[in-house]
C-alpha positions as CSV (number, residue, x, y, z in Angstrom):
1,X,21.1,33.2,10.9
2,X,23.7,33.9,13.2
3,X,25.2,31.1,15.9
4,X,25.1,34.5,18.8
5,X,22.7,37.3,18.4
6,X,25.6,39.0,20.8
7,X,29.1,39.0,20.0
8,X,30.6,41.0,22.3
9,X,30.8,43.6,25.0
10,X,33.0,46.5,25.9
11,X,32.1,47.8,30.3
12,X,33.1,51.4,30.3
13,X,35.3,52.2,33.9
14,X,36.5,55.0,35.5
15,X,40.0,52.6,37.0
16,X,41.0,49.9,34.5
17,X,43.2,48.5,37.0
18,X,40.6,48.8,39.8
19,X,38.0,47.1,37.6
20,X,40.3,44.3,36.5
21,X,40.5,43.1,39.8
22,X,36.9,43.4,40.7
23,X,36.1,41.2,37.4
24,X,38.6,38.8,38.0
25,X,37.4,38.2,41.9
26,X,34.0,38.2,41.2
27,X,34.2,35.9,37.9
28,X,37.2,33.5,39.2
29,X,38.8,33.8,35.7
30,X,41.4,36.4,35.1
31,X,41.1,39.6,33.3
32,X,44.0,40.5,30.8
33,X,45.0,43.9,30.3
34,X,46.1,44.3,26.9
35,X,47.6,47.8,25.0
36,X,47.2,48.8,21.9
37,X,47.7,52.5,20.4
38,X,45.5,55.1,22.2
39,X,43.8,52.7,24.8
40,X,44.6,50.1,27.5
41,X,41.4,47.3,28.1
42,X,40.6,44.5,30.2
43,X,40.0,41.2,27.8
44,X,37.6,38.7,29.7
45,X,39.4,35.1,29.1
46,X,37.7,33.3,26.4
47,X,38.6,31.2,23.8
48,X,38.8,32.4,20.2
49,X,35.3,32.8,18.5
50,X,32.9,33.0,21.7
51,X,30.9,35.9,22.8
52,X,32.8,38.1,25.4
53,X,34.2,41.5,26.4
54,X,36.1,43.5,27.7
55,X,37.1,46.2,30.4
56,X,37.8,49.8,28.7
57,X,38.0,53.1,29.9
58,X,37.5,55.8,27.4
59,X,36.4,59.7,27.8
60,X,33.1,59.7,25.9
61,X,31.2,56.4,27.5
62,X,30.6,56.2,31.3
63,X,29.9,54.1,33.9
64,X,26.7,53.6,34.8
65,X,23.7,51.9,36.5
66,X,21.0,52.6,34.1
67,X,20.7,51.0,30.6
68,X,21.9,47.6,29.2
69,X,21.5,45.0,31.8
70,X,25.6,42.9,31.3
71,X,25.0,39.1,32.6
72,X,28.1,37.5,33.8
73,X,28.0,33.8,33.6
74,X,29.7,32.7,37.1
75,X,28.2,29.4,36.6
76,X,28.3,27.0,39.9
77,X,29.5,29.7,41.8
78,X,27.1,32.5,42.4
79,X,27.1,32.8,46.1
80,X,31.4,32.5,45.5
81,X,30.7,35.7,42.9
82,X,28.1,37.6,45.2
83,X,30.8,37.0,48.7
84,X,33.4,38.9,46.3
85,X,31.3,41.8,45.3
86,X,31.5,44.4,48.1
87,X,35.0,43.6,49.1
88,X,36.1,44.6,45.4
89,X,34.7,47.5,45.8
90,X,31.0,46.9,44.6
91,X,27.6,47.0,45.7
92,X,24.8,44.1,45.7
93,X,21.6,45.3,44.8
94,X,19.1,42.4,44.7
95,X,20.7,39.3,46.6
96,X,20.5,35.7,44.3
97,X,17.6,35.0,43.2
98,X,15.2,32.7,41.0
99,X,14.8,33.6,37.5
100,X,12.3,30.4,36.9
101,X,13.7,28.3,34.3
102,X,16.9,30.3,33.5
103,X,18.9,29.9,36.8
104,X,19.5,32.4,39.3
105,X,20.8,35.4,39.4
106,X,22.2,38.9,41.5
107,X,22.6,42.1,40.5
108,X,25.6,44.1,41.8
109,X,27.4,47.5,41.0
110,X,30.9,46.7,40.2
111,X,33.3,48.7,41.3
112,X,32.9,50.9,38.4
113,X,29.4,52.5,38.9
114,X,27.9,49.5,36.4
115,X,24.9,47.7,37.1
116,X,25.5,43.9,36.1
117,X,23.8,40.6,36.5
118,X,25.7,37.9,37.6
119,X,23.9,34.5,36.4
120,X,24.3,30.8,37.1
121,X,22.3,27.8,36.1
């Protein structure tokens, strides 16, 4: 069986640069932009073999607020996370919250158009 059931996930945007700076304000870890041939992305900071993601923008997948539900782990820092949200350029949609035994959590629209959770125990 596998350690991570998820290994990794790629947030479609519209403004890579735009979206870099949201994630790194609202996560307090920096987003790297990286380039390769054909496409620029946002790499979440992580070390080498845990689960992450990254920012990318790309002309067949799309922003949006529907679908997969991302959790962002912004741990000991939610309401630091949520202040950052709307001055980024995002939206909150349900203010912090219980989630019983699993912490709390808000969900936001980045500044992308993506619904995301952000989660701290």
């Amino acid at each position: 069986m596998a350690e991570n059931t998820f290994v990794w996930v790629d947030i479609p945007v519209v403004d890579l640069d735009r979206a870099i700076r949201f994630y790194s304000a609202v996560t307090g870890s920096p987003v790297s932009k990286e380039s390769y041939p054909g496409m620029e992305i946002g790499i979440f900071e992580h070390t080498h073999d845990a689960v992450s993601g990254c920012l990318h923008k790309s002309d067949t997948a799309k922003p949006s607020a529907d679908g997969p539900l991302v959790y962002l782990n912004v741990q000991d820092r939610l309401d630091e996370a949520i202040a950052a949200v709307e001055p980024m350029g995002g939206k909150v949609l349900q203010a912090r919250h219980s989630i019983g035994p699993y912490g709390s959590r808000a969900l936001v629209l980045d500044s992308e158009g993506n619904r995301i959770a952000l989660h701290s125990m």
